[in-house]
C-alpha positions as CSV (number, residue, x, y, z in Angstrom):
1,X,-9.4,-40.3,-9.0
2,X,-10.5,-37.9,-6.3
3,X,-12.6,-35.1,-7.3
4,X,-11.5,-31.4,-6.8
5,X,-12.8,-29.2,-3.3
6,X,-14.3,-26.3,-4.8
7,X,-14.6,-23.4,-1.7
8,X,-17.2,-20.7,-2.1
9,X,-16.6,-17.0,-1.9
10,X,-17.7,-16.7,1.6
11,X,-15.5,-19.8,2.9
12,X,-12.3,-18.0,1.5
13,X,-12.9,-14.5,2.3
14,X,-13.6,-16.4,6.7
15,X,-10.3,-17.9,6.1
16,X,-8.8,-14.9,4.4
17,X,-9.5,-12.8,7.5
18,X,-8.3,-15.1,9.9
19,X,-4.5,-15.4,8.1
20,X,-3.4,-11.5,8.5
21,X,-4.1,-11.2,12.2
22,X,-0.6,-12.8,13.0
23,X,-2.0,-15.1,16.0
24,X,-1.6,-18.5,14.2
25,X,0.8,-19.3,11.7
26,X,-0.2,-20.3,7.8
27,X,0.0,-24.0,8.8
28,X,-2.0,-23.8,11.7
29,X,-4.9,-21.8,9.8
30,X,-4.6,-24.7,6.7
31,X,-5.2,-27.1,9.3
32,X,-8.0,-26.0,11.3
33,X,-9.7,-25.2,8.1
34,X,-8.5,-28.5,6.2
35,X,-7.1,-27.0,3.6
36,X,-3.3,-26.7,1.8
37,X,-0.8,-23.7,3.1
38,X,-0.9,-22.6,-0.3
39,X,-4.2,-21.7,-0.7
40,X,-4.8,-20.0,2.4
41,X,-1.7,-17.9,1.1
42,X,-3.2,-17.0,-2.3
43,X,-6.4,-16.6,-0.5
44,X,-4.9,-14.2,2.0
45,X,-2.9,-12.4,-1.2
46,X,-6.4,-12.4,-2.7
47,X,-8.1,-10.3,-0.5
48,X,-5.2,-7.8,0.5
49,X,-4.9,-7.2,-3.2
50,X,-8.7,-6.3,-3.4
51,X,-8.7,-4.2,-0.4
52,X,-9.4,0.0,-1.2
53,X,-7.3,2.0,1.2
């Protein structure tokens, strides 16, 4: 059985910052950075929701 990736903070918040600037699509982004679609998603979600405006 293969054993889970586990990302750090900073890794997420790179990939995070990359998703809402509308150049690349969410598949292209999970690509590049080998992850899923759905991650970069919740990651991108992630840090909208924690952003103070």
């Amino acid at each position: 059985m293969a054993k889970r990736r586990n990302f750090t903070d900073q890794y997420e918040a790179r990939v995070a910052s990359v998703a809402p600037l509308g150049d690349k699509a969410v598949q292209e982004i999970a690509t590049t950075h080998q992850s899923h679609p759905n991650q970069v998603r919740a990651w991108k979600r992630q840090a909208t929701d924690g952003m103070v405006c």
